[in-house]
N, C-alpha and C positions, 0 to 999 in steps of 0.2 A: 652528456646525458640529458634529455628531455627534462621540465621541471614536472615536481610533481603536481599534478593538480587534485586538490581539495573536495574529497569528497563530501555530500549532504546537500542544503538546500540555504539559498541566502537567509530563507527566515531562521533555521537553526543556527546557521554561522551569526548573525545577530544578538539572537538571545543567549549562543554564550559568551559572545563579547558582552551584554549587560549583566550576566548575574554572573562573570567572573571563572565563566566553565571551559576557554577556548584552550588551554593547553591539555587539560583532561579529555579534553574532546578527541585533538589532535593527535594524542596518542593511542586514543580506543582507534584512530579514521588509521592511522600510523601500522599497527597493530592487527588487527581484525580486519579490514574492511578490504574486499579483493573486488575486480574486475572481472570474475571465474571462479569455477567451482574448482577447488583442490581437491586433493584425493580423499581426507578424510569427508570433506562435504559430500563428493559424489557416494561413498559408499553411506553414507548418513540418507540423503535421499532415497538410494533405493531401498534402504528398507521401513522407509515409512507409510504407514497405513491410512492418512490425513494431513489435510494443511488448510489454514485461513487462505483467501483472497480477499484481495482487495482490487477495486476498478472504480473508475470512473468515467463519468460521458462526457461529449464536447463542451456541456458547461459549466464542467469540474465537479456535480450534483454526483455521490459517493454509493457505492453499494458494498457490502464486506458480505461473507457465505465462506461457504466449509465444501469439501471435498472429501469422500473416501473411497475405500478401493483396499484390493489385497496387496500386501508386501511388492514393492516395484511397480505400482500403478502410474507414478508419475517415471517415464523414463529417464535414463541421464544419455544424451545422443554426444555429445561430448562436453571438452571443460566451460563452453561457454554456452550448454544449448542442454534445453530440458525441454519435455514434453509433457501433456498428459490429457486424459480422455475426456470428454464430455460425454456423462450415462444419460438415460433417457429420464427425463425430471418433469416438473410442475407444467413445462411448454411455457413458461415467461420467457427464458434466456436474457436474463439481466445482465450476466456477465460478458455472456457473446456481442448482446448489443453493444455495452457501453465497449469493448475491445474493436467492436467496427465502426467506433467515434475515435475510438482514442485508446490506443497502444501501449500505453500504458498499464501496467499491472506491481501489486506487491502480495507477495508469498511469505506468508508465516508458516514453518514447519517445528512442530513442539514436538517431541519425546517426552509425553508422559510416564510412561513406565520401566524404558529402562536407564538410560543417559539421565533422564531430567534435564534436557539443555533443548535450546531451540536454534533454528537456522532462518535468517532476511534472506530472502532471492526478489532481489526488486530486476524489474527487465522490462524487454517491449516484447510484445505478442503478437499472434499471428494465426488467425485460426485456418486450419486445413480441415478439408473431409476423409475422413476413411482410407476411402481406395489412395488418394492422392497419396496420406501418410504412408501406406504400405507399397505404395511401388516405389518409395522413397527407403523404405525403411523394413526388406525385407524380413529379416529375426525379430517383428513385433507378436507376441503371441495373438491366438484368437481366445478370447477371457470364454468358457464354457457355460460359462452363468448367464441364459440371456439378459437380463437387466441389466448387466455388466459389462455389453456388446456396444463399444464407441459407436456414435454416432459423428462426430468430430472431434477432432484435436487443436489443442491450443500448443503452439511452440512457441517458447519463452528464449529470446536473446539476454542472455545474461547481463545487468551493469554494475551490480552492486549484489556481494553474496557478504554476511556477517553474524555473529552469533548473537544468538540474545539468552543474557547470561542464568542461570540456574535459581538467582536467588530467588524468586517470588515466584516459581513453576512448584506446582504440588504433582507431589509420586503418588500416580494413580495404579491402580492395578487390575487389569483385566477379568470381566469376568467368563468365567468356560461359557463356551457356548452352546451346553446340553442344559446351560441354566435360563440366557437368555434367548434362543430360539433363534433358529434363522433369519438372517435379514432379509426384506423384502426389498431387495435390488428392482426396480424401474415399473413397481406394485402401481396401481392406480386406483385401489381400495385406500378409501378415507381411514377407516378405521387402524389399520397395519402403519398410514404414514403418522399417526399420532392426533387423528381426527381434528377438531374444533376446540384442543387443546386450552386455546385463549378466547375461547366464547365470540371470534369474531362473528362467524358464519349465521350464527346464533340471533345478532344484532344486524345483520345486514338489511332488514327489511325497515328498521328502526331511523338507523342512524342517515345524516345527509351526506349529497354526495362527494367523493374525494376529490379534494379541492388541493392542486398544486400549488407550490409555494410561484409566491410572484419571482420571475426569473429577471436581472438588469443586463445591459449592455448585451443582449442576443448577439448582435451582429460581432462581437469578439470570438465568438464558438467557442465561449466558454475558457479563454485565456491566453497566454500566448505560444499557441501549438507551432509546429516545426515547421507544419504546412500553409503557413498562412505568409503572407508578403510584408512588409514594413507598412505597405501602401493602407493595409486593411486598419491599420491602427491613427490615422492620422486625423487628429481633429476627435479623438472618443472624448467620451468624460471616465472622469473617475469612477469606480467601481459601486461606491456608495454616496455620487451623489452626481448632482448635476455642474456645481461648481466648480470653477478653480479648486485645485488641490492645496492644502497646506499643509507642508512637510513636518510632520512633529517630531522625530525623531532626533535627540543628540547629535550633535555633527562629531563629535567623538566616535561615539556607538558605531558609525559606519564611518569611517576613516580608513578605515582598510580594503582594500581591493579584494575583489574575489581572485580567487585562485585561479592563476592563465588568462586571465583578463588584460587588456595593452592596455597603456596606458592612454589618456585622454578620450576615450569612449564617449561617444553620439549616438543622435537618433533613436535607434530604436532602446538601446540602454535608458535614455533621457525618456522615452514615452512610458517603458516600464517603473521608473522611478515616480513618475506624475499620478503612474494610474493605482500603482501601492501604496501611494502615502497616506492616502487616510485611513487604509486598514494597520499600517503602519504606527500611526499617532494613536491609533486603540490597543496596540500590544503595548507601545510604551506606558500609557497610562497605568496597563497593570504593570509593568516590567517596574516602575517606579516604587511601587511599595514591595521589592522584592531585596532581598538583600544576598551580598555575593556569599560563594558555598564557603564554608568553614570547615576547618577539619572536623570538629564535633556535629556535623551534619553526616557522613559517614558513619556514625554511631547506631546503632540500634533503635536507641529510643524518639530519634529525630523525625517531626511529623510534618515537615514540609517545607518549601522558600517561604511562603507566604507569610510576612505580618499582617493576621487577620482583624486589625483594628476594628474595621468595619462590620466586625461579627462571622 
């Protein structure tokens, strides 16, 4: 039988080997944490009316937004493969772009009001047009609502589906909709999408112009993507500086291999280790005043790891 390999992210496998969380972990990863949508997930999606996204671009710079749609907007094509539409919006396409940098995507779906429980679908994406989707996928309906008429489709490769649990989700409950009024599905009236709600529009003549944060290391495109060659990383600097790296972290704290990793690992492992270490040496600073979980930390009244000495 294959070994299992270990789901999450080396930064998480880290921080729960420092505050003491890796066997709690490994039984939520043990437990919960699938390759595929099972059949209660598949019917959970389709009847959900919303979900967060999340994406990012080649130079890992983050977007989060909301999606909605009627009961089965997001389709389930099967146990490893979802869909769902892109309606006619603002004309940014922040999420399209960053998905035609980088393939990446993560889905939050919450059940407010009946479950109270929410659903992870982390995967790669793929965006299609229209016609392509439907001679692929002929039983898609045509939605009657035009604003509600796809203009393209995102298809999501499943890698990680998981619950995220009930305790801190508030039961929300719906209101009729002879009270709130019709939605303006793909409107292009200011006033109907919630106008100048945060007075930006207001200030635009005022204020200077938007100024991007300073971007480092360009030429990595933003990290070590799938598509890129060993070649492209040889001779970088670290991520936050121009120096040598110095590794801060406990040689404890990472002693343990990752999961399905061989042994004695080179190159390009050794570039990524040089080029994390000084974001590395800033998590351990704070990982330092943390102390590992306690049973009385599961208690109600418990308000965080942190020894806030420092105020």
């Amino acid at each position: 039988m294959p070994r299992q390999e270990r789901p999450g992210s080396d930064g998480e496998h880290l921080v729960q080997q420092r505050l003491g969380t890796t066997e709690r972990a490994d039984r939520f990863y043990g437990d919960q944490v699938l390759d595929h949508l099972n059949v209660r997930m598949q019917e959970f999606v389709a009847r959900q009316e919303m979900f967060f996204l999340a994406t990012a671009d080649r130079h890992g710079e983050c977007d989060s937004t909301f999606r909605a749609g009627p009961p089965g907007f997001v389709r389930v094509l099967d146990d490893r493969t979802l869909a769902y539409p892109e309606y006619r919006g603002n004309g940014v396409m922040a999420s399209i772009g960053n998905i035609s940098e980088n393939p990446r995507l993560g889905i939050l779906m919450i059940d407010f009001t009946r479950d109270r429980i929410g659903l992870h679908i982390n995967g790669r994406a793929r965006v299609v047009l229209d016609e392509e989707m439907r001679a692929q996928h002929a039983g898609l309906p045509v939605d009657p609502v035009p604003g509600r008429r796809a203009q393209l489709w995102v298809t999501v490769e499943v890698e990680e589906a998981y619950i995220h649990c009930a305790k801190h989700i508030p039961h929300l409950q719906k209101v009729p909709a002879q009270q709130r009024g019709a939605r303006a599905w793909g409107t292009d009236d200011s006033k109907r999408k919630g106008g100048d709600f945060f007075g930006a529009a207001a200030e635009a003549s005022e204020r200077p112009p938007f100024r991007r944060a300073e971007r480092g290391n360009e030429h990595l495109r933003g990290g070590l993507h799938e598509d890129t060659g060993d070649a492209a990383y040889q001779g970088a600097a670290p991520v936050y500086g121009g120096g040598p790296a110095q590794v801060g972290v406990h040689r404890a704290a990472r002693a343990e291999p990752a999961y399905g990793a061989g042994p004695g690992g080179s190159g390009r492992g050794d570039f990524v280790e040089e080029l994390n270490a000084e974001f590395l040496d800033r998590v351990e600073r704070v990982l330092a005043r943390a102390q590992p979980r306690r049973p009385s930390e599961d208690e109600a009244g418990f308000r965080g790891w942190f020894d806030r000495r420092d105020g």
